[in-house]
C-alpha distance (Angstrom), angle and dihedral (degrees) to the residues before:
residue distance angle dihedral
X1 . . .
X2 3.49 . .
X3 3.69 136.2 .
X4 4.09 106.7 -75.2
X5 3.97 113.5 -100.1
X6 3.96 87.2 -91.7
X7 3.61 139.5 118.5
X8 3.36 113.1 -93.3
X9 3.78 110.2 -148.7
X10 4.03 96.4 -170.6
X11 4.01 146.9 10.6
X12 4.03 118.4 -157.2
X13 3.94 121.4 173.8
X14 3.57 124.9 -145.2
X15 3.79 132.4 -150.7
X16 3.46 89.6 -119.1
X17 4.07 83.2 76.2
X18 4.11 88.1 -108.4
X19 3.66 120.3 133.8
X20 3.83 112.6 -150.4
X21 3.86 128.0 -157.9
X22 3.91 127.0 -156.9
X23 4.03 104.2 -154.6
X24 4.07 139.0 153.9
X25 3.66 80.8 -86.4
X26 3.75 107.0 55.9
X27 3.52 127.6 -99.8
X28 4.00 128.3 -35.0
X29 3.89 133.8 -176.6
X30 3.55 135.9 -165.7
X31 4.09 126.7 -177.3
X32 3.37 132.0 -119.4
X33 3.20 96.0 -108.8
X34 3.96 103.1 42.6
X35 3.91 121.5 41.0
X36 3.59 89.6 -151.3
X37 3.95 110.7 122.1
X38 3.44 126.7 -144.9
X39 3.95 131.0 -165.2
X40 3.77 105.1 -116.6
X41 4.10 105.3 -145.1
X42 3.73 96.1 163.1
X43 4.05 105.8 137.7
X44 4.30 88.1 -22.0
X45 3.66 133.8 106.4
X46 3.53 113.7 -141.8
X47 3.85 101.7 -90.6
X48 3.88 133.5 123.1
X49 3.40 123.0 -70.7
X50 3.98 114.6 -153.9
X51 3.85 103.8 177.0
X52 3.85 137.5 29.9
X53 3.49 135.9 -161.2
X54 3.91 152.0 178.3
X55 3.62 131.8 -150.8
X56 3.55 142.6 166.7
X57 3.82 119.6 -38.8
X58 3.89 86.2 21.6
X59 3.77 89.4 -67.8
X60 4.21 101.7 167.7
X61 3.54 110.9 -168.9
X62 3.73 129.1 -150.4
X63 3.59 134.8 -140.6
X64 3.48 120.4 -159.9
X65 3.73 132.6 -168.3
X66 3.48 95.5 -115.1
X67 3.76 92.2 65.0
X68 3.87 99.5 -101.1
X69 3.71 124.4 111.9
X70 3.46 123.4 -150.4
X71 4.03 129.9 -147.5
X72 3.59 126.5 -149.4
X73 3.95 134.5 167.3
């Protein structure tokens, strides 16, 4: 599957070789190894996310349009 028909706002890579997309639509992922994306709904409600982030201990933080940012490991 590939990445909605949205506009993605923001790409962030993770050591864990996963790419991550902030679109309209939430956020999505695909591997390295597979260029397959996936919606990631893990703790989110569907809503845009505008910024992206990593920190330390592979910390990737969210923005979403409604002013909150999200962390997730």
């Amino acid at each position: 599957m590939g990445l909605p028909h949205a506009t993605v706002y923001a790409l962030a890579a993770r050591s864990n070789d996963h790419l991550i997309a902030g679109t309209a639509q939430g956020l999505y992922q695909a591997s390295d190894q597979d260029s397959t994306w996936q919606p990631v709904t893990a703790g989110l409600v569907r809503r845009p996310v505008l910024a992206l982030a990593t920190g330390r201990a592979d910390t990737l933080y969210a923005g979403a349009s409604e002013g909150t940012v999200y962390a997730a490991r």
